[in-house]
Structure formats: structure tokens, C-alpha cells
N, C-alpha and C positions, 0 to 999 in steps of 0.2 A: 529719651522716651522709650517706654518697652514696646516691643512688639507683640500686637494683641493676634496671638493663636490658639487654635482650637485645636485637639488633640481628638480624632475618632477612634477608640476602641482603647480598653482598659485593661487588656490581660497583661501576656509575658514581657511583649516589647513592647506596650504601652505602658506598665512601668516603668519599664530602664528608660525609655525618653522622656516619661514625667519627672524621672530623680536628676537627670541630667540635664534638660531646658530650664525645670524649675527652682536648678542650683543655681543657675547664673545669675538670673535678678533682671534678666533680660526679656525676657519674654513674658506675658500677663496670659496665664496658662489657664487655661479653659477642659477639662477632660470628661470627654461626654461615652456614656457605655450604657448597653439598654441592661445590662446585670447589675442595682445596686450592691451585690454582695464585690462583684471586681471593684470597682470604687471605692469602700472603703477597706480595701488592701491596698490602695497607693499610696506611695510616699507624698502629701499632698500638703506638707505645710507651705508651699507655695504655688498651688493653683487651687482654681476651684472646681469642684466638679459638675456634673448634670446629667442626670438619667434620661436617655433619649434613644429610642427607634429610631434606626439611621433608616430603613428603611420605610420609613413614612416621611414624602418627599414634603410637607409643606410647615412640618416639625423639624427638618432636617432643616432646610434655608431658613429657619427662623432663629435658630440655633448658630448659625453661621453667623448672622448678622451680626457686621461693626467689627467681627476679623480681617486682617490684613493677610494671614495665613492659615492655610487648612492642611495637617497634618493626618494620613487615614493609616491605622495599622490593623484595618477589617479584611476580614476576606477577601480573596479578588473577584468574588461575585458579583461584590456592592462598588466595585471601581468605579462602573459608570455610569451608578445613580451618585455618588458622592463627590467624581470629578464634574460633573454635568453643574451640580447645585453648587459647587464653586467657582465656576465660571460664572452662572449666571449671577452671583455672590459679587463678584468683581475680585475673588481673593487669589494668592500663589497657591497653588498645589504639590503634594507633595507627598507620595507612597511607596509600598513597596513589594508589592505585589511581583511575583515573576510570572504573571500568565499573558500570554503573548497576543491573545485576543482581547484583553481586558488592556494593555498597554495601546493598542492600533485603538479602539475608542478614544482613550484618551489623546495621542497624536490627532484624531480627529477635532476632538474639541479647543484641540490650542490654535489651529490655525485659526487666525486673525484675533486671536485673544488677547487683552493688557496686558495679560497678568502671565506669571511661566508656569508650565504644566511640567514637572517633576516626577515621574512616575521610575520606579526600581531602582530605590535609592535601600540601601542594604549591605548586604554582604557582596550575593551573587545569585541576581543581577546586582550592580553596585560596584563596593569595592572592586573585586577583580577587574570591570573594565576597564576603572579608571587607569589601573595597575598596565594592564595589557597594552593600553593605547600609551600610556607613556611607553613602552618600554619600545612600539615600534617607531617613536621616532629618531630612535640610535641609528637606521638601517636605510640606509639608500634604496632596497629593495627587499620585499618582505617575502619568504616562503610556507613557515606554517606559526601560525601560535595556537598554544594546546593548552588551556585553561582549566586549572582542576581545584575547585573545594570540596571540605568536609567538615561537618561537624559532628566530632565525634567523642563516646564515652572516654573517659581517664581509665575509667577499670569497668571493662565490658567481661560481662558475664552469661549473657544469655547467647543459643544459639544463633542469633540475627548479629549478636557484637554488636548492638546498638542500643540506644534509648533516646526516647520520645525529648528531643531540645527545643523546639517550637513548635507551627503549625501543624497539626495532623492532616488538614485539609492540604495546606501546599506542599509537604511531603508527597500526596498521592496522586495531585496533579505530575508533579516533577517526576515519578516513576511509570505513568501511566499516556503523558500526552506527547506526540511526536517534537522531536526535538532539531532546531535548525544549526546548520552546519555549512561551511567553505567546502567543498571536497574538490578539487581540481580548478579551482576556480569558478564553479559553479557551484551558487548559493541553493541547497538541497533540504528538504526534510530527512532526518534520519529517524530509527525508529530508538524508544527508549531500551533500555536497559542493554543494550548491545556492544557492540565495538570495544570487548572486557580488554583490560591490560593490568601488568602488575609494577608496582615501585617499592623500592625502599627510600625513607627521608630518614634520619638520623639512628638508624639500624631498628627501625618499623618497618614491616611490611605492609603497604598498603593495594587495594583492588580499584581500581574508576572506570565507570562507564557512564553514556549517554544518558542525561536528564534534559528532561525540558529547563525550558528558560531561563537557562545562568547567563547565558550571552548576549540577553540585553538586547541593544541594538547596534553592537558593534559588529554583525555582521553587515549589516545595512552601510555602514561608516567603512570600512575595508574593503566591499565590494570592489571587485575590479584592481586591486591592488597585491593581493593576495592569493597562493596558491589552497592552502588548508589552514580553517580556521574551526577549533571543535571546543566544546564546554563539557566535562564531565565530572560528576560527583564522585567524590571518595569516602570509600565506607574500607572497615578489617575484611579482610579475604572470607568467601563464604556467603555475607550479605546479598550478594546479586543473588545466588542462585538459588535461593531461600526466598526473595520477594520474586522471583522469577515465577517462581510457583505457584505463590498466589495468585498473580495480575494474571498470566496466562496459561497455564494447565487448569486452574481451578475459575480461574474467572471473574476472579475480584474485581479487576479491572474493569470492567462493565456493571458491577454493583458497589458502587462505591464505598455507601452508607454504611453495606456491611464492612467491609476491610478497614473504613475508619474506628467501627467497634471493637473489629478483632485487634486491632494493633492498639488501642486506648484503653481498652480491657487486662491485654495481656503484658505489654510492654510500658514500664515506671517512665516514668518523666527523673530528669538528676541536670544538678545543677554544675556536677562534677565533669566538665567536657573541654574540647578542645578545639578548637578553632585550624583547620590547615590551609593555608590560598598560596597555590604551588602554578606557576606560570613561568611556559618556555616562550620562546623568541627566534628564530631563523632566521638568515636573509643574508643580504650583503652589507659586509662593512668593508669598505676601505681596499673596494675589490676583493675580500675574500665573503665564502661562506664561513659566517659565522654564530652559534649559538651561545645566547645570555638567559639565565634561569633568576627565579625570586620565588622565595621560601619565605611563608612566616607563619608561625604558631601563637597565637593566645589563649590564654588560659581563663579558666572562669579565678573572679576576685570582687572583691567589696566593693559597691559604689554607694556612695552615701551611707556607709556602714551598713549595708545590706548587703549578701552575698548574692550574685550577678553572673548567670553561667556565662560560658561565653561566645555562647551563639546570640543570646539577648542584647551583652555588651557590642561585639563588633554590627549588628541589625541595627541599634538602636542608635550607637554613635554614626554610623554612616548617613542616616536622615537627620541627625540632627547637624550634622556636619556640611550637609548639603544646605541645609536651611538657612544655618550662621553664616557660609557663606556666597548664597544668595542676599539676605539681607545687609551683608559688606558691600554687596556689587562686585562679588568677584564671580558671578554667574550671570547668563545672560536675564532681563527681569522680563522677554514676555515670549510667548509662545512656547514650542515645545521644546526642552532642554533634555538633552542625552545624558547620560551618566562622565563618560568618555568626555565630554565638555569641561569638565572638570580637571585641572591642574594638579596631578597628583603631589608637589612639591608644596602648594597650599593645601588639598585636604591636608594630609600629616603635620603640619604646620598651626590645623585648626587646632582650638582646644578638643574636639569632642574625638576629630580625627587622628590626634595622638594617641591613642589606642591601639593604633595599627604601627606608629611608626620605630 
């Protein structure tokens, strides 16, 4: 029997998870978006779709009905109008969201819930924790793990070295809201765009600093175990100090609306990008201090013979990844589920999670 879910929002990575749930023959695909014009850009020979206000709560639950699963790839505004209607739905949940107040609603609403509440299923939050949290159980004793992604242009041209690969919204969150961090073994807010450092990965040189919410809630899960635990974004050298300016000499950051303009106005969207999820590891093995690192790169490529950057593809297979195996039962099926809960020898394992592997 398929499983009957509903897909909220229809843009960049609600396509790549329509072409990829809807290829399997597994799921009885539902994708609802209040833009008819998104909707008929999806690959949709096997779902169906439905023009809906997610924000009008009594079209929302009506829309819901008779799913087993609810799938949100909206804003993190409407988190917790859309996990709330899921619950009371009696369905799984399941988003991706990295805003950290929009994730603590939802851990509210799964206690004593049937059903599993799935929230920052993704990249990063996402991927990377799952990544991280395997890699500490090598370590009898943990000191720091230093978590870094990036999605980045193949051929950056503009002064920023960057272009627009998903949300513009959650880009501005991620640069703009305080970001949680390990520092000494005291779990801290740090502030965004700080704490710069440089690397080379395969004779690239790359810039990371503090973003909000890549870490999920694997700070929460480490607590007490660990000396330094930090999440920061990777962008080409240059990029900090250039959004620096905006968010605080000029003050974007406190007008949002505008910086969303300036940057959707001035800065292309390219489907030509690159995927980096680069994580170190510390601690003790075997009575020594020792450090293990994990590198990986994808690339944007065709899915379903449509070309798929690869910020869409790694987003999109990591919820869908989750979902397939939730519905195997190799997740927990009720209350609220961490990213890190997850087995990274079966994500990669999954079909959708072979992407990464």
C-alpha cells in the first residue's frame, strides 16, 4: 500500500522531493502551494496537486485529511501553524526548517504525541548531524567537533562569490540570528558572523563563520559530554565581510524585507553549485588524543532528467530519506525525533540517502 502524503510548498525543494518521492510509486503524493503558477512547474506525473493557503488554519486541516504524512518545505514562519495542524491531524511530521524557535514549538507539540515530529531534516541542520554524531561514537572521550557546510557557486563571479541556491528567507535568518555553540563545555549563544577561520579542501581556499541553526539539536544531545562543539557556514574568502556590512554597519539586519530585495534583485539564482559538509572529530581513542575528519562534495546533476542543483538535491534527499526510513521503522514512530537518531550506515544505505554516500 502507498503511503498517503502531502507535500506543503512547491518551489525549489519542493520539486526535487516531488520528482523523488513521486518516482518511487510509494507514496500517493499530494502537493499543495498557495502559487498555481509553482505547481504547474512540477514534475507531477505522479502526484497530484492542490492550490491551498497554508495559512488559513481550517483549509489547512482539511487539506491534511486522510494523510499518514505531512511533508512542509514553507518558510519557518508557518512551522507552527503547520506542525500544530498535523498533530492535531493525527499525521508524521516532517520539515526543514533550521530556525531554532520554530524547531522548540515543535518539540513542544510532540510531547505525548502518536505520531513523530521530524523537524530539520536537510542538509544542515540534517545531514551534517547525522554525520557528526556517528563519527563521536569512535571516541571514548569527546573534545571538540567543528561542523562546517557550504553551498556554493562552481563559477562565482560576483563580488559576494556567491549566488542565490535556495531560501532567501533562511539564508538571512542563518546570517543575522544568534547562533548556539559548546564553548568549554558550556552550551553558549554566539553571535553570527564571527569566529572567521580559513581552510583549503582540495587546493580551494575556503572562509567559515558562525551561522545560526546548522547544529540542530546536537548540542542538546552532547551536552555534558563535550568540551567545543560549533556549526559554521562556508562561503569563498571575502563573503563574510561584504554581508558584514550589510547586516551591521548599514543595518539590514534589522530590516529584513529590504536585504531580502537587495540580494533577490541583485544576486542570480544558478543551478551550477556545490555542495561542501566538512567535519572534524577530537577526543580519545585507545588512550590517545586523537583526530578523524569527513569530507564530501556534490555536485549539481539530473534527476528525473531535469537538472537539480545541488543544494536542492542533498535538502531534498535528506527529508526524503528520513521519511523512507521512518516509514521502514528504522525511526522512532512517535514523539519528537532528532536528526542524530538516525543511523548514518542506513541513511546512505537509503535509496534517496545515496546521494551523499
Amino acid at each position: 500500500m502507498a503511503t498517503k502524503l502531502i507535500l506543503l510548498g512547491g518551489g525549489k525543494i519542493g520539486s526535487a522531493i516531488t520528482a523523488m518521492l513521486g518516482g518511487t510509486g510509494d507514496y500517493q503524493l499530494t502537493v499543495a502551494d498557495r502559487d498555481a503558477e509553482s505547481l504547474k512547474r512540477l514534475p507531477t506525473k505522479n502526484a497530484r496537486t492542490m492550490v491551498l493557503d497554508v495559512a488559513d488554519p481550517a483549509a489547512l486541516r482539511a487539506a491534511m485529511k486522510g494523510h499518514e504524512v505531512v511533508v512542509s518545505a514553507m518558510p519557518y514562519h508557518l512551522t507552527p501553524v503547520i506542525a500544530g495542524a498535523a498533530k492535531d491531524s493525527g499525521a508524521h511530521y516532517f520539515d526543514l526548517t533550521e530556525d531554532v524557535e520554530s524547531t522548540r514549538v515543535v518539540k513542544k507539540l510532540a510531547q505525548g504525541a502518536d505520531t513523530a515530529f521530524v523537524p530539520q531534516c536537510g542538509l544542515a541542520p540534517g545531514f551534517i548531524s547525522i554525520v557528526a554524531h556517528d563519527m563521536t561514537k569512535k571516541f571514548e572521550s569527546l573534545r571538540d567537533v567543528n561542523m562546517r557546510v557550504g553551498a556554493l557557486p562552481v563559477y562565482p563571479t560576483n563580488a559576494l562569490k556567491y549566488n542565490l541556491t535556495w531560501s532567501t528567507d533562511g539564508l538571512i535568518n542563518e546570517y543575522c540570528n544568534p547562533c548556539e555553540a559548546i564553548v568549554d563545555g558550556h552550551l553558549r549563544e554566539v553571535p553570527a558572523l564571527e569566529e572567521m577561520e580559513h581552510f583549503s579542501l582540495d587546493g580551494v581556499d575556503y572562509e567559515a563563520f558562525n551561522t545560526s541553526g546548522g547544529l540542530g539539536t546536537l548540542a542538546e544531545t552532547l551536552q555534558g559530554r563535550i568540551e567545543n562543539l560549533n556549526y559554521k557556514t562556508v562561503r569563498y574568502p571575502g563573503h563574510r565581510d561584504i554581508i558584514k556590512t550589510l547586516v551591521r554597519d548599514l543595518r539590514l539586519g534589522q530590516r529584513r524585507d529590504i536585504m531580502k530585495d537587495v540580494l533577490e534583485t541583485a544576486i542570480p539564482i544558478t543551478l551550477q553549485d556545490v555542495v561542501l559538509v566538512f567535519v572534524t572529530v577530537s577526543g580519545q581513542q585507545h588512550g590517545q588524543l586523537t583526530q578523524e575528519s569527513y569530507a564530501k562534495k556534490v555536485y549539481a546533476h539530473e534527476v528525473d532528467g531535469k537538472l537539480m542543483s545541488a543544494i536542492q538535491i542533498t535538502t531534498a534527499a535528506g527529508i526524503c530519506a528520513m521519511v523512507d526510513m521512518m516509514v521502514a521503522g528504522k525511526l522512532p514512530q512517535k514523539g519528537f525525533v532528532r536528526q542524530e537518531q538516525a543511523e548514518l550506515k542506513a541513511f546512505l544505505g537509503n535509496r534517496f540517502g545515496r546521494v551523499y554516500a
